[in-house]
N, C-alpha and C positions, 0 to 999 in steps of 0.2 A: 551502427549504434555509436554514438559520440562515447568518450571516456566519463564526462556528466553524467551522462543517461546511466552511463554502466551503474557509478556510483552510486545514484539512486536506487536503482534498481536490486542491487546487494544489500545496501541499507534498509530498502524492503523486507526485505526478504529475512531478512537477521531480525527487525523489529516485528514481523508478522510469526516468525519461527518460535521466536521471546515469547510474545505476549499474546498471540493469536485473534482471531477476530474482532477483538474487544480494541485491539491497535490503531485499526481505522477508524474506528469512532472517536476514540480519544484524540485521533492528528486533527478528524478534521472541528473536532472540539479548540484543539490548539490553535488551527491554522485561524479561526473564528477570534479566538483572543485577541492573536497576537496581530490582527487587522484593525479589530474593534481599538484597539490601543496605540495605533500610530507605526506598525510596521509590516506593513502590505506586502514587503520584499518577503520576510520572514514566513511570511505566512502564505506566500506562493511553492513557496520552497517547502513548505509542512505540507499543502495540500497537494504537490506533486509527490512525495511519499505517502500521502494516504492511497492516491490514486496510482502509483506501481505497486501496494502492498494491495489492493483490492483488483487489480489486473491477474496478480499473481493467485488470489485465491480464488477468482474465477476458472482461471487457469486449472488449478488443483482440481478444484468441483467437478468440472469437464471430464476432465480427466478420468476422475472416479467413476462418474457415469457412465463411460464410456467402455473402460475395463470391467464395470458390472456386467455388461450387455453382453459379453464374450464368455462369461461365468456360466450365463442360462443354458 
């Protein structure tokens, strides 16, 4: 994993931890703006942390399911 990647992926994880599922909708709300408006850069870079913060909560869900199934 690149030192980027990591970056992102922590910053995920902190703004998904923050603000929870509601997170993703709001980046990729953002990353929509800030395209519609003249900065495509920006808003690749929003919608690469909506998309590690929504990997990550797949991740978790999984997860869940997963260690329920061991519970029965």
């Amino acid at each position: 994993m690149t030192s980027r990647r990591i970056h992102i992926e922590r910053l995920a994880l902190s703004i998904l931890d923050a603000k929870g599922i509601e997170a993703i909708w709001q980046l990729q709300l953002d990353a929509a703006y800030a395209y519609r408006t003249g900065y495509p850069v920006a808003a690749e870079a929003i919608l690469e942390l909506a998309e590690a913060a929504e990997r990550e909560l797949m991740r978790r869900e999984n997860a869940s399911v997963h260690s329920d199934e061991y519970r029965e």
